[in-house]
Structure formats: C-alpha cells, structure tokens
C-alpha positions as CSV (number, residue, x, y, z in Angstrom):
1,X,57.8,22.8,82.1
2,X,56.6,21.6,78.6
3,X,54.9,24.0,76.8
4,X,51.9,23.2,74.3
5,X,51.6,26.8,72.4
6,X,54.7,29.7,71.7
7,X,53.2,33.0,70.9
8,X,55.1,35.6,69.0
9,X,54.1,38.7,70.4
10,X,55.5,42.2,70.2
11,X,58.1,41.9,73.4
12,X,59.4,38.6,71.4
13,X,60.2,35.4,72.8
14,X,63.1,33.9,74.8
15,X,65.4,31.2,74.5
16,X,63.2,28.6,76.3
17,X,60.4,29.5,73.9
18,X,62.8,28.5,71.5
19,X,63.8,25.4,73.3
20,X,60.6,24.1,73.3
21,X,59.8,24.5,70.1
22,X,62.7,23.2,68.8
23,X,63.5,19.9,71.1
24,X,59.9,19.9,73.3
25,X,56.4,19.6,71.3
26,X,55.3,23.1,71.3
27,X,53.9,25.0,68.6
28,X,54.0,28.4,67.2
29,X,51.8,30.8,66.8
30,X,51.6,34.5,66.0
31,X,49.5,37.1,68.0
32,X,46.5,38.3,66.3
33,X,48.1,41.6,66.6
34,X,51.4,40.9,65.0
35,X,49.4,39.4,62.1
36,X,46.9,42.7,61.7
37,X,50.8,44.4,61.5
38,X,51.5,42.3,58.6
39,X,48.4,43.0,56.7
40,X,48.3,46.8,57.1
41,X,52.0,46.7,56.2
42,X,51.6,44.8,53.0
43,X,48.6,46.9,52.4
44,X,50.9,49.9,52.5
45,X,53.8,49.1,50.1
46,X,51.3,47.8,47.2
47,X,50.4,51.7,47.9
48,X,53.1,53.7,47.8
49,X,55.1,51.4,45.6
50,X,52.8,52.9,42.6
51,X,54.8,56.2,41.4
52,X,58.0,55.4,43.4
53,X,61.2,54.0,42.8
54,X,61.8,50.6,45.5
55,X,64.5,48.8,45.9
56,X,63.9,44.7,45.1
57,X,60.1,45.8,44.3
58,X,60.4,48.1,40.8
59,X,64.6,47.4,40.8
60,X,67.2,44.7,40.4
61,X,69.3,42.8,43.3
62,X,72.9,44.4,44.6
63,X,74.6,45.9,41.7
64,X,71.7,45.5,39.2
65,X,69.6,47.8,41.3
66,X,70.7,50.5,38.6
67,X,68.0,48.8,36.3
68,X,64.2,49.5,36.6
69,X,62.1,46.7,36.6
70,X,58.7,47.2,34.1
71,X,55.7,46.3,36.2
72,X,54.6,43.6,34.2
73,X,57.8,41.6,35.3
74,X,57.4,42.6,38.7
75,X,56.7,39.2,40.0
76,X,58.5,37.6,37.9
77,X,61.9,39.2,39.5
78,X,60.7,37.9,43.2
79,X,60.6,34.3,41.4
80,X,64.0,34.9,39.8
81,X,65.9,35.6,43.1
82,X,65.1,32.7,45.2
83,X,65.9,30.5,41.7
84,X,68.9,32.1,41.0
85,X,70.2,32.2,43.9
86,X,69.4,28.4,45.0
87,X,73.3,27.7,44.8
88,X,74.2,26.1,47.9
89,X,77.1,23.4,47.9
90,X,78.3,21.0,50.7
91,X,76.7,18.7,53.0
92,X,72.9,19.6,54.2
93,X,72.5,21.7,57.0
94,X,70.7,19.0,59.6
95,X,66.7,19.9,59.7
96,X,67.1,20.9,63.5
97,X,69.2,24.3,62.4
98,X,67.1,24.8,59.6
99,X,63.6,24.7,61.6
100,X,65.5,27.4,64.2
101,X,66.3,29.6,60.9
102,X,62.6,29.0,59.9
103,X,61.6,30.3,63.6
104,X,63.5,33.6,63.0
105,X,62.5,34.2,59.8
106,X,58.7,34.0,61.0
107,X,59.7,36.1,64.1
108,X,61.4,39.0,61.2
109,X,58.3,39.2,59.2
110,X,55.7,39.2,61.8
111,X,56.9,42.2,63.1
112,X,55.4,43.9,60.2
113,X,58.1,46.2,58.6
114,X,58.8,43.6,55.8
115,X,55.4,44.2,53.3
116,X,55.0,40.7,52.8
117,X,52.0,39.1,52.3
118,X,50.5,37.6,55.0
119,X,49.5,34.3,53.6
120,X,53.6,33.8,54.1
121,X,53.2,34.0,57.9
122,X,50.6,30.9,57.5
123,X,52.7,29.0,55.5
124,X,55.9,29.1,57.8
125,X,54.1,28.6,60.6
126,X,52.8,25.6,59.1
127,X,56.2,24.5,57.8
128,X,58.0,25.0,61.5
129,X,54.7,23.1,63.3
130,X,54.4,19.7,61.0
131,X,58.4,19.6,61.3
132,X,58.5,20.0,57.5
133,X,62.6,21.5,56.9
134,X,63.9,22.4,53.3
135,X,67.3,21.0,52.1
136,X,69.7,23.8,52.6
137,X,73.1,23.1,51.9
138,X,76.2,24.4,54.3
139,X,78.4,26.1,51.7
140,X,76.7,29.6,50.4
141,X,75.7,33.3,51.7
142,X,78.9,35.2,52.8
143,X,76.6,37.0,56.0
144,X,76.3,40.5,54.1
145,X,73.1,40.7,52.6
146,X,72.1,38.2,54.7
147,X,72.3,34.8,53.9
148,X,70.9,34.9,50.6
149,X,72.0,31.6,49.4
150,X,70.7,29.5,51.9
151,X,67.2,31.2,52.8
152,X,67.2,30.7,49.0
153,X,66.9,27.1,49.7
154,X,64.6,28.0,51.9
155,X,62.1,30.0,49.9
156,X,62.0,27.5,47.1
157,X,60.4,25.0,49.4
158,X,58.0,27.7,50.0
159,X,57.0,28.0,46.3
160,X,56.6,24.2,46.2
161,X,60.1,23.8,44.6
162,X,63.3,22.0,45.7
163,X,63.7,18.9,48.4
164,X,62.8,18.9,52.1
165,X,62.9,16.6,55.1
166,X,60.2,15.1,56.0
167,X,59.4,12.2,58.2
168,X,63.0,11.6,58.2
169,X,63.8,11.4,54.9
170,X,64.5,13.9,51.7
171,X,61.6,14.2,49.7
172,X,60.4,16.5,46.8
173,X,58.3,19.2,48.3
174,X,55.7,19.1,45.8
175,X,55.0,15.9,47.1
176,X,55.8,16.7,51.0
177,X,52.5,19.4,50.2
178,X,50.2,16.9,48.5
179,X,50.9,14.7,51.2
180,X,50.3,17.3,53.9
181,X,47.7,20.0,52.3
182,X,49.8,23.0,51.7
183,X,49.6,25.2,48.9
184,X,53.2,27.0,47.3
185,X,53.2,29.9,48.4
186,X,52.2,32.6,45.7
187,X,54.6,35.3,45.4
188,X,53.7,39.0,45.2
189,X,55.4,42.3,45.5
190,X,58.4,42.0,47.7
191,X,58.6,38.4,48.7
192,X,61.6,37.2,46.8
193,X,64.0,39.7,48.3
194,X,62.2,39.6,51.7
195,X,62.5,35.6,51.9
196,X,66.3,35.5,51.0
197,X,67.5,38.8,52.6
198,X,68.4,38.2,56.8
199,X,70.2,36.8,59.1
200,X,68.0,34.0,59.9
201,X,70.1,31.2,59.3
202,X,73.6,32.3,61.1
203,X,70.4,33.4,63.8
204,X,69.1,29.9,63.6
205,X,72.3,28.0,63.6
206,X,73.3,30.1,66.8
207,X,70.5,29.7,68.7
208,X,71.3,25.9,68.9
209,X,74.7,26.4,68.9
210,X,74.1,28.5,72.5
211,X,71.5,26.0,73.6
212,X,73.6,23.2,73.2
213,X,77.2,24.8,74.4
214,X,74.8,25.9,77.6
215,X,74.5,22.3,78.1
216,X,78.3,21.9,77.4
217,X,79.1,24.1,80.1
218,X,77.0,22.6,82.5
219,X,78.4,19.1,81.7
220,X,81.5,20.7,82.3
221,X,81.1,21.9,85.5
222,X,79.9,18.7,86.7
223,X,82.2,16.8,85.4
224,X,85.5,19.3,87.1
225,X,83.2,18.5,90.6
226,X,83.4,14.6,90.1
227,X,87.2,14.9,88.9
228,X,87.9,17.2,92.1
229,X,85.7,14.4,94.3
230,X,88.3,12.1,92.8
231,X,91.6,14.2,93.6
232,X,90.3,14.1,96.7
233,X,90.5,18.2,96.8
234,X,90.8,20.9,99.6
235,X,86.9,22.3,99.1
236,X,88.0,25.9,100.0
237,X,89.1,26.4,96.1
238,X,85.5,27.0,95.5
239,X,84.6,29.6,99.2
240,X,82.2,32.1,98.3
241,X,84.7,34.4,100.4
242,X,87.2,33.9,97.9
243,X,85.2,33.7,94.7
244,X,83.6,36.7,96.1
245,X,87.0,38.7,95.4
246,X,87.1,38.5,92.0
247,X,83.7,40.8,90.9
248,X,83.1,38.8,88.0
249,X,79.7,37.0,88.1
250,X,80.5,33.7,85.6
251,X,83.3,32.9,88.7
252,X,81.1,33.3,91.5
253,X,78.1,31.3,89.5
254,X,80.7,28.8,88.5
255,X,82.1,28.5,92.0
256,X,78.3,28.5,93.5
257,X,77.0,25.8,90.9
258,X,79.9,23.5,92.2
259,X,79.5,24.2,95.7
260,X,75.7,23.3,95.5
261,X,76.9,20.0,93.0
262,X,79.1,19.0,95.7
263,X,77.2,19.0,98.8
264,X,77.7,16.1,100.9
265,X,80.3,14.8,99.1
266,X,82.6,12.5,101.5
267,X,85.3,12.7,99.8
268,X,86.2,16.9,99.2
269,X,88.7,17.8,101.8
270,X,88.9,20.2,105.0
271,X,91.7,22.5,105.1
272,X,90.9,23.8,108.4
273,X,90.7,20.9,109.8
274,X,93.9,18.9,108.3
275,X,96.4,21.8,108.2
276,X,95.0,24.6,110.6
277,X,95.3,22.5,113.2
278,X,98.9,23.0,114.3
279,X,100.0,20.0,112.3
280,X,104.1,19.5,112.5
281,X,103.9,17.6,109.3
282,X,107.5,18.4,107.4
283,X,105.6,16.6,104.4
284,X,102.7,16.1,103.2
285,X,101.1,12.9,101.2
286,X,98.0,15.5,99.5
287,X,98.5,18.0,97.5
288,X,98.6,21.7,99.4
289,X,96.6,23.0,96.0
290,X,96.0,21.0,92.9
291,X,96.8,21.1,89.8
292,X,95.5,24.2,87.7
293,X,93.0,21.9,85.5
294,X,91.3,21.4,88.8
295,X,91.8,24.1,91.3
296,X,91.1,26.8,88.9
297,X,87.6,25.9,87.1
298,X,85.9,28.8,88.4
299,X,88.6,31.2,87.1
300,X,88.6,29.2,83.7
301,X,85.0,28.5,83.2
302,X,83.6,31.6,84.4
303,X,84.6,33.5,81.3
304,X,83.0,30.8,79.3
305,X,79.9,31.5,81.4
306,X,79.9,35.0,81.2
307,X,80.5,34.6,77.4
308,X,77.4,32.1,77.3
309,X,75.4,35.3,78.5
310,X,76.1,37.8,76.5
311,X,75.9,35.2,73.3
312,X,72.2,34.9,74.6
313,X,71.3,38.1,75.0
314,X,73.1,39.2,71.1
315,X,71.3,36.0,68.9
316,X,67.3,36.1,71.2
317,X,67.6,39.9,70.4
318,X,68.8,39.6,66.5
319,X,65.6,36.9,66.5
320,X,63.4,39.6,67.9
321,X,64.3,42.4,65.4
322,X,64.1,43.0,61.9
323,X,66.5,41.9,59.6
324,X,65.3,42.9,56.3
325,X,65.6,45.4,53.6
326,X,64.6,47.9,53.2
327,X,62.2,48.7,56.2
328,X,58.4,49.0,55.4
329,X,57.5,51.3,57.9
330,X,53.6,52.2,57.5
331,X,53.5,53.8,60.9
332,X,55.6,57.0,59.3
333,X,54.3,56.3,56.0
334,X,58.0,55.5,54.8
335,X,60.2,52.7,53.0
336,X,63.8,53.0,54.5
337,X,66.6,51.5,52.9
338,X,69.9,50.5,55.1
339,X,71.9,46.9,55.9
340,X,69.9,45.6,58.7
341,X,70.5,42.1,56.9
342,X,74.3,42.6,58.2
343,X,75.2,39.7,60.1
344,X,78.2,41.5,62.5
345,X,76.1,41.0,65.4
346,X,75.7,36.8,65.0
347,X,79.2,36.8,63.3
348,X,81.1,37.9,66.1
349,X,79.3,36.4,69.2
350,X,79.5,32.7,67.3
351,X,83.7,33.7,66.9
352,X,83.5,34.2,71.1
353,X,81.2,31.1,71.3
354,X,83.3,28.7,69.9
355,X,86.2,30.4,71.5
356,X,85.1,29.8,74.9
357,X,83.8,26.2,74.1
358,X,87.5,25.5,72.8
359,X,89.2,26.9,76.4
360,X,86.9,24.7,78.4
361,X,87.2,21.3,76.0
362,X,91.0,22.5,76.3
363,X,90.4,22.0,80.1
364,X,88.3,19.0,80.0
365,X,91.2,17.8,77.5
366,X,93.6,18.7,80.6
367,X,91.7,17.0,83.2
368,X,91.3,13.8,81.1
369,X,94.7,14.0,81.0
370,X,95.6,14.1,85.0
371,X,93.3,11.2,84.9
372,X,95.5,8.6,81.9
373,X,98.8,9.7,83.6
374,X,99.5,7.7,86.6
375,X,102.3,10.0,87.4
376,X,100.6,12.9,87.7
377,X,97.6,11.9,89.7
378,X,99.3,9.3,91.6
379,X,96.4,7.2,92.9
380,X,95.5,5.6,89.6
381,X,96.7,2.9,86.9
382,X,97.6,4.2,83.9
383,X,95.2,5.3,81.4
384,X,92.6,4.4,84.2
385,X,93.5,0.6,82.9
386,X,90.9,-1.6,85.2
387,X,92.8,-4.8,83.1
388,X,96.4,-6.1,82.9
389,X,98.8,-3.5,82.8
390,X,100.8,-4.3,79.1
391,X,98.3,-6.9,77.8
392,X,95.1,-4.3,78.0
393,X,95.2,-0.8,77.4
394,X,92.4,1.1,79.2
395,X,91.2,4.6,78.2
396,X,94.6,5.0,76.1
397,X,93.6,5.1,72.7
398,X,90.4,7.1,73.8
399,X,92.8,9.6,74.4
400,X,93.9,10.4,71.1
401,X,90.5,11.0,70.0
402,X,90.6,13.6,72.3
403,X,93.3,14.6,72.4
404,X,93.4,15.4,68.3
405,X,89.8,16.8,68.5
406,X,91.2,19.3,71.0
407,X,93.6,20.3,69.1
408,X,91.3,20.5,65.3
409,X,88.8,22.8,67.7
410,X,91.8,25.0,68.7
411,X,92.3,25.5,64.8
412,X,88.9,26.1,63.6
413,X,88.6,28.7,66.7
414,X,90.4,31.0,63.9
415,X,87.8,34.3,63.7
416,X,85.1,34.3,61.0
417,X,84.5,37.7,61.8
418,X,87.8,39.1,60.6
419,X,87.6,37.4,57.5
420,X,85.9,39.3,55.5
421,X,86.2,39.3,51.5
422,X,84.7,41.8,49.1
423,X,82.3,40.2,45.9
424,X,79.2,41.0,44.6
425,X,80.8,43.5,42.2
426,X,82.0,45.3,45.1
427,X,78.4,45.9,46.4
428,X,79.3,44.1,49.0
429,X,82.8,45.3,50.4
430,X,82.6,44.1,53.9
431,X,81.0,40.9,54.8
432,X,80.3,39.2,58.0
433,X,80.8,35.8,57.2
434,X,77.9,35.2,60.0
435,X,76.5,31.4,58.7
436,X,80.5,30.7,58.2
437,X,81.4,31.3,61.4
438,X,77.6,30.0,62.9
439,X,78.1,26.8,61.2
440,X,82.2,26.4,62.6
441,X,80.9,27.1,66.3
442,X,78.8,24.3,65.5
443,X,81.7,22.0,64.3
444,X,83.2,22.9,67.5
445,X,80.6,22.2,69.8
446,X,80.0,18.5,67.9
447,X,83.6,18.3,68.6
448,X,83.0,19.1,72.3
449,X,80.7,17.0,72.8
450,X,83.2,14.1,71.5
451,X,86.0,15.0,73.9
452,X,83.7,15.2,77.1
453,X,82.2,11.9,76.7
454,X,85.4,10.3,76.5
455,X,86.3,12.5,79.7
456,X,83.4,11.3,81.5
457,X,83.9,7.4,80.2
458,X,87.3,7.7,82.1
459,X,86.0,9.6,85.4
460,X,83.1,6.9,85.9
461,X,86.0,4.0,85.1
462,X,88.2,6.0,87.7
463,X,85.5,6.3,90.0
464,X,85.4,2.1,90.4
465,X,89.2,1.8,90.2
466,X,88.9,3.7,93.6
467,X,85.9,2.0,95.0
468,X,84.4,5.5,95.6
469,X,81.1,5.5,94.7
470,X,79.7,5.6,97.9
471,X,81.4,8.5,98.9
472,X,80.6,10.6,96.0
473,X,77.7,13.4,96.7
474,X,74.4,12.4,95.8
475,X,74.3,14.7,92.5
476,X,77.7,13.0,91.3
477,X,76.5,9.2,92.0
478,X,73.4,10.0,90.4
479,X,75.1,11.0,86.7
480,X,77.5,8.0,87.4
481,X,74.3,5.5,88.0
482,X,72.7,6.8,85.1
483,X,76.3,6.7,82.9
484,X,76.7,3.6,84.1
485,X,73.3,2.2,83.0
486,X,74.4,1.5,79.5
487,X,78.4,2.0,79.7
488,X,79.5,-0.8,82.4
489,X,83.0,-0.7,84.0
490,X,85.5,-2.6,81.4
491,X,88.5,-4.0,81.8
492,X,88.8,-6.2,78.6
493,X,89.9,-4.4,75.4
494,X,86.9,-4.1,72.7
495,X,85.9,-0.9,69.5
496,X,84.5,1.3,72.2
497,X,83.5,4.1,69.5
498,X,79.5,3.0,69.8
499,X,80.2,4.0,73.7
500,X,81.4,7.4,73.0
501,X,78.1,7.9,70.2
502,X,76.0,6.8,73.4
503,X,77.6,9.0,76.0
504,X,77.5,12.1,73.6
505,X,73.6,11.3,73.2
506,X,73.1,11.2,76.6
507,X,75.0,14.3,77.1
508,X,72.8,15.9,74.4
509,X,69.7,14.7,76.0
510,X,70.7,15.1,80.0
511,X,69.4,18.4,81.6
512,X,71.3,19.9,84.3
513,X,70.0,22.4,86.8
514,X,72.4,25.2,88.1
C-alpha cells in the first residue's frame, strides 16, 4: 500500500512509515499537536533560562561546561558548535542514510522536550520532503554524546552552510535554497547543542540497515527453498510437528515461510511414501537427510529472524523517544540533565545485526558451495559449468567473490559495542561507538547482498542444467522467470561483474511476502 502522507504523532510511527518515506513517495508531516508541544516547550526554556545556570544554553560543550557563557554570546556558542564540530572524514554517507537520520531527528524534536524553536521542525520537514540530504561524511562522532560530528554536517546545511545532495549531485546549499525557497535556519537559544546532540544518525543508518537485512532474510529463505527443490529433498525437514518442538518462534516462521514458498513444488520429496513403505532397499541413491546447509535452514535462519525482531523493535523505539540533552520538560516545569544521547541501545543491536546477516551469508556461502562441487551434490557439472568442461569455467571464479566477501563479513562482524575508547578530556569515558558499528552492519549487508546474487546466478543456471523448471513450485519459477529476464542461461565464458550489479539491484528492489 503506498502511502501519500506520514504523520508523526504522539504513539510515533513504525517501520513501514519509515519505509515509505524513505523508498515509496510519501511525505512527512507533524501533528498539529506535536507542533503546539514544540512551541510551549521553547516558550518555556527562554523562561526559565533567565536566572539559571543551563547546560549548552548559558555553558560550554563537555568539559568546557565549567565556563559560563555571557548572554550577549549566547547565540553565538549555538553557531560555534555545529562549525566547530563540522569535522567529518571519509567517504560521504549515501543521501538515503542521511534522509533516515533526518527523519529521526524530526521525530526527537517534535516530541517537545528539546526547546527548540519551532521554525526548525519546518525546515526539516522541508529538507526530508524535496529529498534535499546534507554531505555528512562516514568517519566522526564516537556514539557518546551522540553523534556530534556528523549531525554537525547536518546542522550546517540547516544554517545555509556546507554542501548537500540534491537532484543527484553535491551542490552548495546556499544555492540548493535559492533554488528551492528555503531560508537558513536562524539559530536561537538551544539549537546548536540540540541539532548535534543524538543518536539520529546510528538511528538513521539502522533503520535501513534492518529494512534492507529484512529483505536479505527473506531472499534467503527463498533462495534455501529453490536450492532444497534442487536437492531434490525429503519435505518433512520443514513439518510444523517437528518445528513445533523447538519453542522458538524465528524456526517455526522460518519453517512456515518455506512450507508456504514451496507448495506444489514437484520436485520436494515424500518420506512416507519412499521409505515408510516397507522398502528392502540395502542402499539408497537419495540422501536419507541432507547436508546441514540445507536440512537445517530453519534451525540456522530462525535466530537471524528472531534477531531481525528484536533489532526492530530497539531502533523504531530509539526513533520514537528523545535523544537529547538535557530534557526540556515544561509539563513539570523542569530542565533535566542525563545521557539520553547514549547510543548503547543502537550500538549493540547493529553488533547482533550484522552478526546474524554474517551466519546466514555464511550459509548462503555453504549452499553456493554444494552447488560448484560436483562431488558433493552429485547431480551437477562442476561449478554449475553449462559449457565445456576444461575450456569454460562456469560459476568458478564467481565463487571467489564469494567466497572472500564471506570471509571479509566474518571479520568486520568484530563488536563495535565493546570497543569503547575514552576522549573528550575524559568527559566522555565510555562510548558506544553506535554510527561505527551502524555504518559496519551496513558494509556487511552491501557485502550480503554481493554473495547472494552470485548464489542465486548459480541456482537459476543449476535450475536449467537439470531441466527443472517446470517442476519447480509456482513461487520458485516465478523469481527464476523474472531472474532470468535480464541474466540468460550462459555457457560461454564473458566479465559477468555487470550481472552480479543487476542481480543485487533486483534483490534490493524485489519484495517478498512471508
């Protein structure tokens, strides 16, 4: 269902808000009511900031916050933050990531406990809408006080400074607002720290992260039903009497989703009927059980599911609450001050993330694998070679490719979270690492997406080695057709690297229905 209008309202908004807003052609909006929230709350720190002592308003930033600010350079410090601390190194961070940070950020202030001006909210929203996304580059924040280098980046495009993307290219952002009507955004009391200080971009980078590895896992799935249509398997691997056993809900969707993928399927085999049948057989042609890589998905892939779950449930709640400091609360009639900009919560669920998408590449890696080796599977030519066996060499090379992105996604599946390194004078003595290890999940779900292309460039090619098409349920010959469609069947050797850019698009692209 496409959706024209995402409203931010007090119970939030869910990942297929997000979805659509990020990849669909919906807009954002914020409630009427969230909106009166951010007035009333900026109304109520340029009140009680008066007499009192604030930190980021009438102080310095981290360990400067010992020196008092004099209220004629108040605004002046809410300038100096996002300047100074526009530092970022390394390779941009694509605009897609940076548009998903943009959405938390707006979701953080317009819940009203941030005292920011409300003109801000406008701005954003207009920023996220006309697809306008600042240069922010990979290499900064450490996930502690947020990620105060890169929303940096972020905030100076706000003020009509720096370089963002726009129609597809880099631009200056003065000139991105001439072009488009905006106004810089005027700081006032608090909008400096509150721009820079979150978790918004480890947030932002997650939430595609998930949304992508979702589709991963799916992919996954389908493609461990089309290898098992291949092996020609026993179908009771997947019973819901057996799956049922284990209480562990990511096996028994797993199992279900490949049960339903798999209907009608000709080629799945009955155990009852080959081998419960009183059969005197002393050997036996078909495998009793298959190998792991096939007979186990469920058991393998529903921890990656379950994982999935809980990753989704952690990053749509951090985008729902408040990660600023401190907390203008006008309800009590209090500023708190605490580390709500701490990016554990993001930090940790990206290190299981990437961790789970490793274990089921490492099994797509595996099943590739049955498929190249001709001893192993036993029914095919080696390296699913369609050509002349010594003068061409099939799917062989392909398989280094994956085989070596396997193995550089089992090394960057090192935990971020445990990594943490004091700076900031000390100030900040345990750090998340959060955008780190956001931004490494992300690595390894590009690198994913690499290996099971070339896994499903060798099931389709395997799939007409063994003139089985026909045979194959009706959800299975569907992908094939549509695989098919702009990767035909090859037995000559040619670069095949645009094929694996195509088949990772379309993998990007395909949706998949449990």
């Amino acid at each position: 269902m496409q959706l024209k209008k995402v409203e931010i309202t007090e119970k939030g908004v869910d990942i297929d808000e997000i979805e659509q807003l990020l990849f669909g052609s919906a807009k954002v909006k914020v409630s009427s009511e969230l909106e009166e929230k951010v007035t009333k709350s900026f109304h109520f720190l340029q009140e009680f900031s008066v007499d009192k002592v604030i930190y980021g308003v009438n102080t310095g930033f981290g360990p400067m916050a010992q020196y008092r600010i004099r209220d004629e350079e108040i605004n002046q410090l809410q300038y100096n933050i996002i300047r100074s601390h526009s530092v970022g190194a390394g390779s941009a961070i694509e605009p897609i990531y940076v548009k998903s940070a943009m959405i938390d950020r707006l979701s953080t202030f317009a819940q009203g406990y941030s005292g920011v001006h409300p003109a801000l909210i406008r701005i954003l929203t207009d920023f996220i809408n006309l697809d306008i996304s600042p240069y922010v580059p990979s290499h900064g924040g450490v996930g502690a006080s947020g990620d105060l280098v890169q929303l940096a980046h972020i905030a100076l495009a706000l003020i009509g400074e720096g370089e963002v993307f726009y129609n597809g290219t880099l631009q200056s952002t003065a000139d991105v607002m001439r072009q488009t009507g905006i106004e810089p955004f005027k700081l006032h009391i608090r909008e400096g720290l509150a721009l820079t200080n979150g978790t918004s971009v480890m947030t932002g980078v997650g939430i595609v992260n998930l949304i992508f590895a979702k589709k991963l896992l799916r992919h996954a799935l389908v493609a461990s039903a089309m290898m098992n249509e291949i092996a020609q398997s026993y179908d009771d691997f997947l019973a819901p009497e057996l799956n049922a056993t284990k209480r562990h809900s990511g096996q028994i969707e797993s199992a279900r989703f490949m049960r339903e993928w798999l209907k009608e399927s000709h080629l799945l085999r009955n155990r009852k009927k080959e081998l419960y049948n009183g059969t005197k057989a002393s050997h036996f042609n078909q495998k009793i059980q298959p190998f792991y890589s096939l007979r186990c998905v469920p058991q393998v892939l529903g921890p990656v599911w379950d994982t999935m779950m809980n990753v989704e449930k952690v990053v749509i709640d951090e985008l729902n609450s408040v990660s600023d400091n401190p907390i203008v609360d006008y309800s009590s009639e209090n500023i708190y001050h605490g580390g709500n900009f701490h990016g554990d919560y993001i930090s940790f669920e990206m290190d299981k993330l990437k961790i789970a998408v490793t274990k089921m590449i490492m099994l797509m890696e595996r099943q590739l694998n049955y498929l190249m080796h001709d001893k192993v599977n036993e029914i095919l030519p080696p390296f699913v070679n369609l050509g002349t066996l010594g003068l061409n060499y099939g799917m062989q090379a392909m398989q280094f490719t994956a085989t070596s992105t396997t193995a550089e996604n089992q090394t960057l599946s090192y935990p971020m979270y445990l990594h943490s390194i004091p700076n900031n004078n000390d100030n900040q003595d345990i750090v998340s690492m959060g955008t780190n290890s956001a931004l490494l999940a992300k690595r390894v779900i590009e690198n994913g997406f690499q290996v099971m292309a070339i896994h499903y460039m060798a099931i389709v090619q395997a799939i007409d080695c063994l003139q089985a098409v026909e045979k194959l349920s009706p959800k299975s010959e569907e992908v094939y057709q549509e695989i098919r469609s702009f990767f035909p069947t090859f037995a000559d050797d040619k670069p095949r690297y645009k094929d694996i850019n195509r088949i990772v698009e379309y993998l990007k692209t395909k949706s998949i229905v449990s």
